[in-house]
Biopython code that builds the backbone (N, CA, C, O; Angstrom):
import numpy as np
from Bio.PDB.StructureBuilder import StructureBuilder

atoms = [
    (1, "UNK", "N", (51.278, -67.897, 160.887)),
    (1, "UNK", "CA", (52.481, -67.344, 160.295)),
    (1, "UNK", "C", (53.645, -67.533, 161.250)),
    (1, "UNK", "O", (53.754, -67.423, 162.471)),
    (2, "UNK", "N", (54.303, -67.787, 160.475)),
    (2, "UNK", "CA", (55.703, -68.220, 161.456)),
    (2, "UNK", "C", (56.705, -66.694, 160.797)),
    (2, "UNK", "O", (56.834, -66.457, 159.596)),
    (3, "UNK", "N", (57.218, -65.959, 161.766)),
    (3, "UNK", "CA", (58.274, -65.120, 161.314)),
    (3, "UNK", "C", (59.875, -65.193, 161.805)),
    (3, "UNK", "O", (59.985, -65.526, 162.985)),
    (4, "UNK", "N", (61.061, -64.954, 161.143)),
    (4, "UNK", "CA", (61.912, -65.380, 161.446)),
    (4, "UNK", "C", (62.893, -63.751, 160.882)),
    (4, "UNK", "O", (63.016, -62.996, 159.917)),
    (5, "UNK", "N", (63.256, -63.915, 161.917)),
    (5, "UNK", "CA", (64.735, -62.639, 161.440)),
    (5, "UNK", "C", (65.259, -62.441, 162.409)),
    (5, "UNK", "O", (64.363, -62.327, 163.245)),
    (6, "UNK", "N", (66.535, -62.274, 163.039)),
    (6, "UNK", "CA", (67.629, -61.714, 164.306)),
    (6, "UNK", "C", (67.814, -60.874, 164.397)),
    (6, "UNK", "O", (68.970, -60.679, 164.774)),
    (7, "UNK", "N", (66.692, -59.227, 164.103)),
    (7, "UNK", "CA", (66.826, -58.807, 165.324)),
    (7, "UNK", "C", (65.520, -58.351, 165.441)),
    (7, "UNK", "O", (64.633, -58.259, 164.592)),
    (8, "UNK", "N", (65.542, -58.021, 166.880)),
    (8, "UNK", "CA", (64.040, -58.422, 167.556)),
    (8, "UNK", "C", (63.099, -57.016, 167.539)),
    (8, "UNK", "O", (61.960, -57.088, 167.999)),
    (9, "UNK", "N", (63.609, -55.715, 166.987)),
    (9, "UNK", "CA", (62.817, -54.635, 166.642)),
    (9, "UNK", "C", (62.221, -54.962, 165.197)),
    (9, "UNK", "O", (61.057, -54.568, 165.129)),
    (10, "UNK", "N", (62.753, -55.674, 163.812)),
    (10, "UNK", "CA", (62.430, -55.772, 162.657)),
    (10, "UNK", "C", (61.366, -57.204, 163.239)),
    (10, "UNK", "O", (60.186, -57.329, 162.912)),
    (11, "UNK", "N", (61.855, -57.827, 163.824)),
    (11, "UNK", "CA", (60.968, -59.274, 163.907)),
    (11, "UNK", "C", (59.373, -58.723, 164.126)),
    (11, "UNK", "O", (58.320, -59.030, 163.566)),
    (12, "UNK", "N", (59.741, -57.655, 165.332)),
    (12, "UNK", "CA", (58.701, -57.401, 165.919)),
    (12, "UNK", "C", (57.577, -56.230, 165.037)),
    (12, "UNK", "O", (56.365, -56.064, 165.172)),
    (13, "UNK", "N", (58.354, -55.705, 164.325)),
    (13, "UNK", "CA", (57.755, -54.961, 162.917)),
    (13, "UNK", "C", (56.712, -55.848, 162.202)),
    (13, "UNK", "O", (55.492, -55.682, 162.205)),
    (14, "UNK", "N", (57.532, -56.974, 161.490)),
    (14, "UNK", "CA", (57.703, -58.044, 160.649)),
    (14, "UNK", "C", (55.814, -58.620, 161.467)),
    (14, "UNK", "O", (54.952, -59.077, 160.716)),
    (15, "UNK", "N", (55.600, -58.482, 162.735)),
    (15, "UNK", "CA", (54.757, -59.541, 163.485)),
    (15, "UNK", "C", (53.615, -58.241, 163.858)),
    (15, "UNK", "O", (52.472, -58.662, 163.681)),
    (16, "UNK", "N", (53.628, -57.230, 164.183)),
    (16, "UNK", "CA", (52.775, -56.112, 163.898)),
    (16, "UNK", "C", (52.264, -55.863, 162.834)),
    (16, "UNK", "O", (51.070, -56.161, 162.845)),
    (17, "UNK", "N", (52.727, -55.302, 161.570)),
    (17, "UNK", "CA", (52.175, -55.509, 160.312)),
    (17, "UNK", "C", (51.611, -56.456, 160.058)),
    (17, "UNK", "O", (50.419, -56.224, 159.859)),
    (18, "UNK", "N", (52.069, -58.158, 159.891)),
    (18, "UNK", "CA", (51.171, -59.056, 159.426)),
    (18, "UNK", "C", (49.717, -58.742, 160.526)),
    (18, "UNK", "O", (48.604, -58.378, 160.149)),
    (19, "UNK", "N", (50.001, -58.916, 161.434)),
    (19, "UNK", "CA", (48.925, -58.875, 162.566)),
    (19, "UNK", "C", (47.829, -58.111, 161.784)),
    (19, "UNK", "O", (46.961, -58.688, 161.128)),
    (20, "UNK", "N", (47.949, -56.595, 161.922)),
    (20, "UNK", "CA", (47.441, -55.172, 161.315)),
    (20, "UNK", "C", (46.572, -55.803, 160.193)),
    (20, "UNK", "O", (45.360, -55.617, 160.075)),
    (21, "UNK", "N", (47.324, -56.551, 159.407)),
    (21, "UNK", "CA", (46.616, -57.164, 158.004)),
    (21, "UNK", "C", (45.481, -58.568, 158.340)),
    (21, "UNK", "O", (44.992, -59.241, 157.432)),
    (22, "UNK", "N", (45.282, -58.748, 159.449)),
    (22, "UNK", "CA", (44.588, -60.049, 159.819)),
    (22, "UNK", "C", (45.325, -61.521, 160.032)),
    (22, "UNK", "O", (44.763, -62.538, 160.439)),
    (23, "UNK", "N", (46.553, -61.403, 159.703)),
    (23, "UNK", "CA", (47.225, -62.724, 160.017)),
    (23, "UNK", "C", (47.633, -63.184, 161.255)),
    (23, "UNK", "O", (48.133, -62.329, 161.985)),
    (24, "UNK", "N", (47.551, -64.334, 161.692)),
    (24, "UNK", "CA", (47.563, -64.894, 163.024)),
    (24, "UNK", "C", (49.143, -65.354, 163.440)),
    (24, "UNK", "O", (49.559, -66.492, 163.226)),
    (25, "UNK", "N", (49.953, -64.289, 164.068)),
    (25, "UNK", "CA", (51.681, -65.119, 163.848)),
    (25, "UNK", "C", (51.262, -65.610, 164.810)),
    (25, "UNK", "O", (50.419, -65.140, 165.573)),
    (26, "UNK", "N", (52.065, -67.084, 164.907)),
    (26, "UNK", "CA", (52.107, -68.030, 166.133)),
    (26, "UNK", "C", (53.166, -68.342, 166.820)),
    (26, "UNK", "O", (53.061, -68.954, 167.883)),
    (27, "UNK", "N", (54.598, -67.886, 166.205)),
    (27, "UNK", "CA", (55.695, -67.997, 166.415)),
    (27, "UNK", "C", (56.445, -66.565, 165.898)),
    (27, "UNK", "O", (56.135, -66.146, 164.782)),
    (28, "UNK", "N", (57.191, -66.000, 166.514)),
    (28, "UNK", "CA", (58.553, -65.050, 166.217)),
    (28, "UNK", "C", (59.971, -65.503, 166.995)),
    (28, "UNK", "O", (60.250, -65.435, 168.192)),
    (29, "UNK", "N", (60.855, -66.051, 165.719)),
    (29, "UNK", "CA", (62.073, -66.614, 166.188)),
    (29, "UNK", "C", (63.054, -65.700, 165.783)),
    (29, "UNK", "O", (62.949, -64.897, 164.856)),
    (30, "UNK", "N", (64.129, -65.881, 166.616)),
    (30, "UNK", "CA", (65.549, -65.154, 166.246)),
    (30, "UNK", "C", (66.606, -65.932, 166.035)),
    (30, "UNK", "O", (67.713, -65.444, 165.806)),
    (31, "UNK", "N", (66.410, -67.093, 166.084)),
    (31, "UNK", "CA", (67.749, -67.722, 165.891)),
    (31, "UNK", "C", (67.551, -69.088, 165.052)),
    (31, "UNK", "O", (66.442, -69.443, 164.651)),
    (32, "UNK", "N", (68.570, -69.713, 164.859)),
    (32, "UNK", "CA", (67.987, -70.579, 163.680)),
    (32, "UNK", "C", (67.582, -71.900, 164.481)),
    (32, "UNK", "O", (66.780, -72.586, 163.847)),
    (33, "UNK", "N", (67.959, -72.437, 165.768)),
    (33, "UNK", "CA", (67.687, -73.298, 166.272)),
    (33, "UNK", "C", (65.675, -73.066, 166.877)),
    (33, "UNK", "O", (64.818, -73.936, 167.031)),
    (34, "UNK", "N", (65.616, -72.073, 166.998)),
    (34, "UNK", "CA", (64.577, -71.627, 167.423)),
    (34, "UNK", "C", (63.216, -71.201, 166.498)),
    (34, "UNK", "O", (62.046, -71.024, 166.839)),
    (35, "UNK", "N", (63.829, -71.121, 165.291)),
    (35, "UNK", "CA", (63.049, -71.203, 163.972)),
    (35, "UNK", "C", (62.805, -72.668, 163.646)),
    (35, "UNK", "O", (61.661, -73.031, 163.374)),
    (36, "UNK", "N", (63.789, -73.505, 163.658)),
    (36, "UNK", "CA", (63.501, -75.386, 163.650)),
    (36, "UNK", "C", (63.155, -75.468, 164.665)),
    (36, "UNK", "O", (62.921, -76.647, 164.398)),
    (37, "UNK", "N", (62.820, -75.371, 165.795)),
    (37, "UNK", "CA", (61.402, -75.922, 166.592)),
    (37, "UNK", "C", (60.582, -75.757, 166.026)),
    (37, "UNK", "O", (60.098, -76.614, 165.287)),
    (38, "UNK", "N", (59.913, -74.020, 166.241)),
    (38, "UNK", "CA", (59.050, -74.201, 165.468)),
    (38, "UNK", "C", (58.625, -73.918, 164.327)),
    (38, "UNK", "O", (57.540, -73.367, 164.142)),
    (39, "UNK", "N", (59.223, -74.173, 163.643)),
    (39, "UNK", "CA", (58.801, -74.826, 161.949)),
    (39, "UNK", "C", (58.524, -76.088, 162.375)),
    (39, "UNK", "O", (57.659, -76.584, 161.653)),
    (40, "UNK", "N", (58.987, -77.013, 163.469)),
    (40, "UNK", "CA", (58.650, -78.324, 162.887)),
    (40, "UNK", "C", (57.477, -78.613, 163.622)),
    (40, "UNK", "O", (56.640, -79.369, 163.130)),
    (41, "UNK", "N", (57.276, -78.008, 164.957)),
    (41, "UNK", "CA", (55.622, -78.386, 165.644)),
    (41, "UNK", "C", (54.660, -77.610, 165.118)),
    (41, "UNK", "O", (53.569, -78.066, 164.776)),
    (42, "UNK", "N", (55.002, -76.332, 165.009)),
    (42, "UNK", "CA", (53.801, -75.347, 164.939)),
    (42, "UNK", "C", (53.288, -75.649, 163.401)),
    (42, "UNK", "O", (53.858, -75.817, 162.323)),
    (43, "UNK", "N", (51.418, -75.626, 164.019)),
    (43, "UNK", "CA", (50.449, -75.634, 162.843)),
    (43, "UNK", "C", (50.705, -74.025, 162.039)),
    (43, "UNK", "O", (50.040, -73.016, 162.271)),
    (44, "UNK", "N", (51.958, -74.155, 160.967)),
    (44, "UNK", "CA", (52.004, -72.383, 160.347)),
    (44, "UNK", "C", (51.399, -72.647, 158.568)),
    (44, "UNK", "O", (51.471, -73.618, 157.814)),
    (45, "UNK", "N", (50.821, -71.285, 158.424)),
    (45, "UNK", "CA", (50.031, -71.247, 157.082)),
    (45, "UNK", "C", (51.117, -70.738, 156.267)),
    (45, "UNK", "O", (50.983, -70.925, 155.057)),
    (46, "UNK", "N", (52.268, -70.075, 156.696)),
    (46, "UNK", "CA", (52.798, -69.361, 155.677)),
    (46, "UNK", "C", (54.242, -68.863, 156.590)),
    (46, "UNK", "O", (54.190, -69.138, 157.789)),
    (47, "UNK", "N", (55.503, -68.160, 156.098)),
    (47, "UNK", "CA", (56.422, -67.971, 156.911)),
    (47, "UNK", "C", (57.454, -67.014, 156.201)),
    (47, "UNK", "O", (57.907, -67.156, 155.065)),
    (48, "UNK", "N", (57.751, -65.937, 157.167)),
    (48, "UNK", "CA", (59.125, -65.036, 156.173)),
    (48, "UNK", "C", (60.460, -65.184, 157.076)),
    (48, "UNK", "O", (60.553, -65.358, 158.292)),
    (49, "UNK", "N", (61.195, -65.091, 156.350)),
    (49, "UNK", "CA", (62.586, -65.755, 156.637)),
    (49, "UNK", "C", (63.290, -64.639, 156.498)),
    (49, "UNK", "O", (62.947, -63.819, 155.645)),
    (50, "UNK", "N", (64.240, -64.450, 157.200)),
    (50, "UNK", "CA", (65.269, -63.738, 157.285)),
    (50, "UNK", "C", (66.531, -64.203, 156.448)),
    (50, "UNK", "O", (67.140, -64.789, 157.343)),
    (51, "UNK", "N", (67.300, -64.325, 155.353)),
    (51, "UNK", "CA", (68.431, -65.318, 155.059)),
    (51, "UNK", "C", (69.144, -65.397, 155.989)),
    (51, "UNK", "O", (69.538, -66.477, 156.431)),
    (52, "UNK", "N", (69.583, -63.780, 156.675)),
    (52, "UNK", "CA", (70.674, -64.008, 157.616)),
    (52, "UNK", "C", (70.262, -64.684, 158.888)),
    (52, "UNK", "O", (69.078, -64.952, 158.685)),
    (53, "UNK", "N", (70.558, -65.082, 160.012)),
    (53, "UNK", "CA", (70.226, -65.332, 161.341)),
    (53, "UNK", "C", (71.777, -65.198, 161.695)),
    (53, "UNK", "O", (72.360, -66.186, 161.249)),
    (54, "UNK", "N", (72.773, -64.196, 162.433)),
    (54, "UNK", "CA", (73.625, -64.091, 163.036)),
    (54, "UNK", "C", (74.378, -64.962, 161.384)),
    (54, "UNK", "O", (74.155, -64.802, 160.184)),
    (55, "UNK", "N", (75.356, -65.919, 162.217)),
    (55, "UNK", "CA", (76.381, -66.079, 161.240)),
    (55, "UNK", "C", (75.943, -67.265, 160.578)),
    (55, "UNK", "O", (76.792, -67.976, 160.040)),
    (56, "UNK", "N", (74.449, -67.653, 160.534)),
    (56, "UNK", "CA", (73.967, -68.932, 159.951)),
    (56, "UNK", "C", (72.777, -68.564, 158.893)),
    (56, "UNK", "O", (72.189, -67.492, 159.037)),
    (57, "UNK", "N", (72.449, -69.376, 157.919)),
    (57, "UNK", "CA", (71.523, -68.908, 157.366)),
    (57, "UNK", "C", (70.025, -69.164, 157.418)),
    (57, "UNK", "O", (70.004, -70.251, 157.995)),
    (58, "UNK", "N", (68.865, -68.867, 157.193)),
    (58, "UNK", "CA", (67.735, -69.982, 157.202)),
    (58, "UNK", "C", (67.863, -70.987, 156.163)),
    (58, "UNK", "O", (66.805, -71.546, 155.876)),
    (59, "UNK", "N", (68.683, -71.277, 155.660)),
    (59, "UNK", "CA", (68.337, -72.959, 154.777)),
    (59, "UNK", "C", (67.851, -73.891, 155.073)),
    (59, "UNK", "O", (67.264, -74.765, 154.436)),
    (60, "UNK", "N", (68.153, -73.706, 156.434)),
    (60, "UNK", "CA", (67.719, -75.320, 156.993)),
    (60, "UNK", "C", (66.022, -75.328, 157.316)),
    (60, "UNK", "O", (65.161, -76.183, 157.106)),
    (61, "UNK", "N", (65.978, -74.173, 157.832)),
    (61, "UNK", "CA", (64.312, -73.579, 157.699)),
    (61, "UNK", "C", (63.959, -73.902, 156.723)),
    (61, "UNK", "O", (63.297, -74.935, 156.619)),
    (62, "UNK", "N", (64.298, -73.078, 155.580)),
    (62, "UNK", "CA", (63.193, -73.062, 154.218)),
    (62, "UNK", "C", (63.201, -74.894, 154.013)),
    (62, "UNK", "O", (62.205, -75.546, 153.702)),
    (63, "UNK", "N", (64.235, -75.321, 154.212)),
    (63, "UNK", "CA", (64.216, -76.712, 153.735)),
    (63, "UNK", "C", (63.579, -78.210, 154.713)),
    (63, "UNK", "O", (63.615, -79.437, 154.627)),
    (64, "UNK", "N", (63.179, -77.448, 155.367)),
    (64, "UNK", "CA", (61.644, -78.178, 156.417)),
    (64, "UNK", "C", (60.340, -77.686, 156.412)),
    (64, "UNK", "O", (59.337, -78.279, 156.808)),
    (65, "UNK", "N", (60.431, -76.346, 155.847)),
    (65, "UNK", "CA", (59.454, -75.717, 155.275)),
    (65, "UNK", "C", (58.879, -76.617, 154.239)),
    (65, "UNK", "O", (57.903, -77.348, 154.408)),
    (66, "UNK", "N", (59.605, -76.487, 153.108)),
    (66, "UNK", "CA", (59.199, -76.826, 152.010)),
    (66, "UNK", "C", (58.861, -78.280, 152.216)),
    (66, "UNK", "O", (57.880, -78.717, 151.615)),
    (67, "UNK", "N", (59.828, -79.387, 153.295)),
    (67, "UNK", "CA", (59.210, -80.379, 153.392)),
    (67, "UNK", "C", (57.899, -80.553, 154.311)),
    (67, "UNK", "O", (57.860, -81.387, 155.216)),
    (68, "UNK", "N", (57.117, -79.924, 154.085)),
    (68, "UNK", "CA", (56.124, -79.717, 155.285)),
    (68, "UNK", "C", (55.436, -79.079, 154.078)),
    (68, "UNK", "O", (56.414, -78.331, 154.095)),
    (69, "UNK", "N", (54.941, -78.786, 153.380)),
    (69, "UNK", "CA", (54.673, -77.859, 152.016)),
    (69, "UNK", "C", (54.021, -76.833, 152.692)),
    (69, "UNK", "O", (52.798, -76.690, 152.703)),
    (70, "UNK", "N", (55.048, -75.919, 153.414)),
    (70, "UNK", "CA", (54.287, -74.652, 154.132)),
    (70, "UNK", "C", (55.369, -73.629, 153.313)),
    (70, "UNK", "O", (56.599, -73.623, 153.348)),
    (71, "UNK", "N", (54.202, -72.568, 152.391)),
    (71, "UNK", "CA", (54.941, -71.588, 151.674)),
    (71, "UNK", "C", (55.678, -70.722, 152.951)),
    (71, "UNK", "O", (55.372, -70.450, 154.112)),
    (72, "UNK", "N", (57.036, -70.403, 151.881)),
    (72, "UNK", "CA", (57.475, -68.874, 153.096)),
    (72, "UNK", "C", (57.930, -68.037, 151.573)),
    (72, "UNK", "O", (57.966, -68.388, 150.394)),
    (73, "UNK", "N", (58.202, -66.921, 152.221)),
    (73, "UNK", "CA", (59.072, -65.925, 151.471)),
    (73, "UNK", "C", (60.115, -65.395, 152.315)),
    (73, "UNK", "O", (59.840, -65.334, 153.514)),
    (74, "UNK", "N", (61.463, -64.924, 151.877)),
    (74, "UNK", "CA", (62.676, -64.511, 151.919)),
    (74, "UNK", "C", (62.333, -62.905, 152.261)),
    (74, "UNK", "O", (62.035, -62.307, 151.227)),
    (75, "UNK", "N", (62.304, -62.148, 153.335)),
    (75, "UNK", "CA", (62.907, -60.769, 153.538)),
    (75, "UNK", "C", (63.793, -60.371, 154.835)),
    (75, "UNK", "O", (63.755, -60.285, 156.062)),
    (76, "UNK", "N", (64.838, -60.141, 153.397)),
    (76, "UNK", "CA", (66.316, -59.119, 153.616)),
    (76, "UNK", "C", (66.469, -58.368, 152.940)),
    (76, "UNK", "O", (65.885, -58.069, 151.899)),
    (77, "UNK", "N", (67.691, -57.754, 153.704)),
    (77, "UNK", "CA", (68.433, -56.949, 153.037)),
    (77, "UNK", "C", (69.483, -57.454, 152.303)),
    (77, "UNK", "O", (70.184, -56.627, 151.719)),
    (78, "UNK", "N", (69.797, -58.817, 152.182)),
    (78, "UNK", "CA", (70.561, -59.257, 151.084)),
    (78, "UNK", "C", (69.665, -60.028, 150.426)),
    (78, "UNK", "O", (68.514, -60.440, 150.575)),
    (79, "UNK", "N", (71.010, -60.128, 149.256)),
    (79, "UNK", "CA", (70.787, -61.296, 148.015)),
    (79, "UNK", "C", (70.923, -62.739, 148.582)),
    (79, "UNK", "O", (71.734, -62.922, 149.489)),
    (80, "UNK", "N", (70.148, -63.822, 148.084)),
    (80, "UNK", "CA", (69.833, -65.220, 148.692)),
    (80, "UNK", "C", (71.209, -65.553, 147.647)),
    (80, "UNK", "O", (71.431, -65.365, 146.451)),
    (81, "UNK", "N", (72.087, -66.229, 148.952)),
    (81, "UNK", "CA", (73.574, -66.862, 148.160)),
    (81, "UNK", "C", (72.652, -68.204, 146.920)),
    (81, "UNK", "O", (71.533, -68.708, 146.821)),
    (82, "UNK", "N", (74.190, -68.284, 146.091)),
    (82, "UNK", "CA", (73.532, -69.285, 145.026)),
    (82, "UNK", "C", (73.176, -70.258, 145.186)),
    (82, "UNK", "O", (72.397, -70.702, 144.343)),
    (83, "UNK", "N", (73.609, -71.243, 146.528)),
    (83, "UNK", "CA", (72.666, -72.715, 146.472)),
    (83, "UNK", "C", (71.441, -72.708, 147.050)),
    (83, "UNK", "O", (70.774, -73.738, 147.150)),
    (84, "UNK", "N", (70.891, -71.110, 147.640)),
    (84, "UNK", "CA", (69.668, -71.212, 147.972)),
    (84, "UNK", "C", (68.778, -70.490, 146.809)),
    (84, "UNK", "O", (67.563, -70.672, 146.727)),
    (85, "UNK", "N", (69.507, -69.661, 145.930)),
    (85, "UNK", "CA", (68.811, -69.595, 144.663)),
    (85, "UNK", "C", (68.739, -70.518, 143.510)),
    (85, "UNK", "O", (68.020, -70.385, 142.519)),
    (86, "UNK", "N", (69.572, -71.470, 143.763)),
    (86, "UNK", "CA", (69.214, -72.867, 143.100)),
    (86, "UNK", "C", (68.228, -73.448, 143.384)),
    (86, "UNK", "O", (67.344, -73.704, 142.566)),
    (87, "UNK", "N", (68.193, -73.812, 144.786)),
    (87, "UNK", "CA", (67.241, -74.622, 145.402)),
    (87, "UNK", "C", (65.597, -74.027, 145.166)),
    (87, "UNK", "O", (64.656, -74.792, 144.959)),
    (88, "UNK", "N", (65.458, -72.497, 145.243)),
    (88, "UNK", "CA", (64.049, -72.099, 145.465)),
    (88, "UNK", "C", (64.393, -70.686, 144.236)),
    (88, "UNK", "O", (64.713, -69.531, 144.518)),
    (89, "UNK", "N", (64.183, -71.309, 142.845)),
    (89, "UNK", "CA", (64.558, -70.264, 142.182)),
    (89, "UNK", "C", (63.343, -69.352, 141.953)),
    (89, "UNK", "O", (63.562, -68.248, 141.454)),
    (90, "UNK", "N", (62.231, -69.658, 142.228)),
    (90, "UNK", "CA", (61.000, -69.188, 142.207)),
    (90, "UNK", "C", (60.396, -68.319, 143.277)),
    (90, "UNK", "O", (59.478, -67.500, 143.306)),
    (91, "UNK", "N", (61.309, -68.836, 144.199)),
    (91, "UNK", "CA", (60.984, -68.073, 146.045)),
    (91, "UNK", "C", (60.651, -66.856, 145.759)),
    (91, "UNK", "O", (61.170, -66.374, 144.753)),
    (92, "UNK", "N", (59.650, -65.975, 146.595)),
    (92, "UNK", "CA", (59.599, -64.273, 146.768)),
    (92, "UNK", "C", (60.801, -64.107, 147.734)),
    (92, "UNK", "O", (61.122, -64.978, 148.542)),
    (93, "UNK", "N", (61.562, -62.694, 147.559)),
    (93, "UNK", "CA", (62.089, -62.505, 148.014)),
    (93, "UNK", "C", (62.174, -60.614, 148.166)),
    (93, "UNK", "O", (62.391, -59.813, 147.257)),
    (94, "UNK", "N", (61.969, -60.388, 149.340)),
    (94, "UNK", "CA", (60.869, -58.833, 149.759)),
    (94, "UNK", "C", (62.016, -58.436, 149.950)),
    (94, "UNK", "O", (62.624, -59.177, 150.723)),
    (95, "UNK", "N", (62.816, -57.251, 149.444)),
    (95, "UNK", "CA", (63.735, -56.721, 150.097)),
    (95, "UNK", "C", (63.744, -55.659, 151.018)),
    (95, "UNK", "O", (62.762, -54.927, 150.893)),
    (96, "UNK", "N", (64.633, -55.296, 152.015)),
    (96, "UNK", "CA", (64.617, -54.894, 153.550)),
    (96, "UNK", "C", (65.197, -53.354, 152.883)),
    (96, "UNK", "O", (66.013, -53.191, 151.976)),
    (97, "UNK", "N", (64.402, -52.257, 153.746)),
    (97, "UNK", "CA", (63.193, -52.015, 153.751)),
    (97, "UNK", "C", (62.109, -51.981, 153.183)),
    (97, "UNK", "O", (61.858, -51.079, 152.384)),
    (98, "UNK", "N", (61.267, -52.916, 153.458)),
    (98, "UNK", "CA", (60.124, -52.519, 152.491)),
    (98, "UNK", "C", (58.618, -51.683, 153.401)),
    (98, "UNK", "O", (58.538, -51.553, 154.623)),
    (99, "UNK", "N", (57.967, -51.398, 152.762)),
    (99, "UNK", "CA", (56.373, -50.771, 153.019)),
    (99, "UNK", "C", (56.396, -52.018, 153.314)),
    (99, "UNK", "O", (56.995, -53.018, 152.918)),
    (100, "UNK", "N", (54.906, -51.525, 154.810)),
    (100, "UNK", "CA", (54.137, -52.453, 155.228)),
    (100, "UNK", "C", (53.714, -53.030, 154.380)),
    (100, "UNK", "O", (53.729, -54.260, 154.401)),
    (101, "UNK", "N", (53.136, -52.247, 153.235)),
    (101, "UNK", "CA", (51.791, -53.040, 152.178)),
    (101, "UNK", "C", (52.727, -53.980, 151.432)),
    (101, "UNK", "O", (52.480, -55.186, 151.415)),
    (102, "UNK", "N", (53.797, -53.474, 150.813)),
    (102, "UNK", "CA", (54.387, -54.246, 150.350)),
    (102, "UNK", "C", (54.801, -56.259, 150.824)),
    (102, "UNK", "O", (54.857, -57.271, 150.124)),
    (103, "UNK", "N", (54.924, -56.105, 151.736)),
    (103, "UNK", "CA", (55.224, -57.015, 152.677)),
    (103, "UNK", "C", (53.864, -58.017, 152.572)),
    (103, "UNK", "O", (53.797, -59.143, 152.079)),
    (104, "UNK", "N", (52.638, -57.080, 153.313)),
    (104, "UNK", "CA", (51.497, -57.603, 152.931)),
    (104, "UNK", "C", (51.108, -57.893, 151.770)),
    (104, "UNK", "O", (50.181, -58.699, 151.858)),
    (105, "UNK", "N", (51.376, -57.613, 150.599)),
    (105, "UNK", "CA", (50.625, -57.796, 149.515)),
    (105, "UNK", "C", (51.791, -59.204, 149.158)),
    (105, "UNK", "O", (51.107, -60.153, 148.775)),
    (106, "UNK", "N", (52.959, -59.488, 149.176)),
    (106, "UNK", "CA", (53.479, -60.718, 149.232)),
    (106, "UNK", "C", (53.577, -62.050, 149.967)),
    (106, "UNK", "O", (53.952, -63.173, 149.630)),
    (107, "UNK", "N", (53.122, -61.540, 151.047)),
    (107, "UNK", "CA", (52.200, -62.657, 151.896)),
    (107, "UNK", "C", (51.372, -63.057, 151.596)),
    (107, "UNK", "O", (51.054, -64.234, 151.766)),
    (108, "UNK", "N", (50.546, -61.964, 150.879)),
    (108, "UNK", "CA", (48.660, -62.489, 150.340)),
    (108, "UNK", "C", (49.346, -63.683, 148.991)),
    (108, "UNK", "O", (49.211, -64.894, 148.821)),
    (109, "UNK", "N", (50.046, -62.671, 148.287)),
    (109, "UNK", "CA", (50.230, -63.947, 147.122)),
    (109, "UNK", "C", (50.953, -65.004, 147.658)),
    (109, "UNK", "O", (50.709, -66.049, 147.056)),
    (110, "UNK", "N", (51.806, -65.133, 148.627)),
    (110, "UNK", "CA", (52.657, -66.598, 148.707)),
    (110, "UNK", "C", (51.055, -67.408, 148.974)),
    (110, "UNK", "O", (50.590, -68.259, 148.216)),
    (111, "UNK", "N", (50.473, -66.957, 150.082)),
    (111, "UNK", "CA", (49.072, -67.841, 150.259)),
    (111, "UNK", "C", (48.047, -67.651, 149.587)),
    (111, "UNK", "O", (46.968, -68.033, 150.038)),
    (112, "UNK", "N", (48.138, -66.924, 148.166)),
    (112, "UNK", "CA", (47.030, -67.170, 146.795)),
    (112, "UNK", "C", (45.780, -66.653, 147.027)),
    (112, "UNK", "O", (44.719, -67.203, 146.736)),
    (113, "UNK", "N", (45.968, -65.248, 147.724)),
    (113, "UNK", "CA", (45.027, -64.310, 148.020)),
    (113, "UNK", "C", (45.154, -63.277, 147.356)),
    (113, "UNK", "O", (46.251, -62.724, 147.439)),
    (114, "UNK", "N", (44.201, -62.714, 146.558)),
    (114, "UNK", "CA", (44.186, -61.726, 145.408)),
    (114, "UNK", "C", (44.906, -60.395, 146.206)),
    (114, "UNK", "O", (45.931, -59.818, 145.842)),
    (115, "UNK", "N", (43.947, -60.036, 147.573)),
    (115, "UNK", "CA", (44.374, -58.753, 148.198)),
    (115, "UNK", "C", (43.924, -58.820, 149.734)),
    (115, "UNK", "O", (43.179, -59.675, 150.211)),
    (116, "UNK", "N", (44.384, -57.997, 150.258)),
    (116, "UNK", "CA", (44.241, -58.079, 151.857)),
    (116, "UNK", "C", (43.778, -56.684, 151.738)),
    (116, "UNK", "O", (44.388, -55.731, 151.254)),
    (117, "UNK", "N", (42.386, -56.726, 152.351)),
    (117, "UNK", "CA", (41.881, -54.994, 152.654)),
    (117, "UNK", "C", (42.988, -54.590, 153.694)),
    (117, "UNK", "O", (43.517, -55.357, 154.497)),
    (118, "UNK", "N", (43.364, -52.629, 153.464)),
    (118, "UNK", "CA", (44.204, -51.974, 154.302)),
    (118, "UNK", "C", (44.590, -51.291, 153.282)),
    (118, "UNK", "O", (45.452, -50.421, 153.413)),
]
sb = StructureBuilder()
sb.init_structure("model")
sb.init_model(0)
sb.init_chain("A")
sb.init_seg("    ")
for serial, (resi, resn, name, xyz) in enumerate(atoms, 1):
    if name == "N":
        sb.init_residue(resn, " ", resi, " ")
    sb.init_atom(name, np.array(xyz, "f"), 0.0, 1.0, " ", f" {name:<3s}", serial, name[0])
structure = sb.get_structure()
């Protein structure tokens, strides 16, 4: 799991919970240059995105993501502007705050897992 959001108490939430649920994060980025590393080396099964990163967005993420066909999902606290709801009109998108389980139980489905015991 690759996780991505700017700031580093929610990231670190974001990377505890999955953990808690059995998922292996391999990466926690804060910035968007640092999310394209690794998105592009790291072996990731799955990935949540922050839209915001400071004054940039993840687009460029989701859109090496997707060329890499590694699912992610979207959690913020905003709405995904319109050319990224064009682009991924289907995307999950978890809104900020959510329950742990919540979080977890949309991870299980981006990667087509009925349920995660917890």
């Amino acid at each position: 799991m690759l996780v991505v959001d700017d700031e580093i108490l929610i990231a670190l939430d974001i990377e505890a919970t999955l953990a808690e649920a059995g998922a292996q994060v391999v990466a926690v980025c804060m910035t968007l240059a640092e999310a394209l590393s690794e998105a592009a080396l790291r072996d990731i099964s799955a990935a949540t995105l922050d839209i915001r990163l400071g004054r940039e967005t993840s687009e460029a993420v989701a859109v090496l993501l997707t060329e890499r066909g590694i699912p992610f999902l979207f959690y913020s606290g905003q709405c995904l502007p319109k050319n990224m709801q064009d682009r991924w009109p289907f995307c999950l998108l978890v809104s900020k705050p959510a329950e742990p389980r919540q979080l977890v139980d949309a991870v299980a489905a981006l990667l087509g897992l009925k349920s995660v015991p917890g």
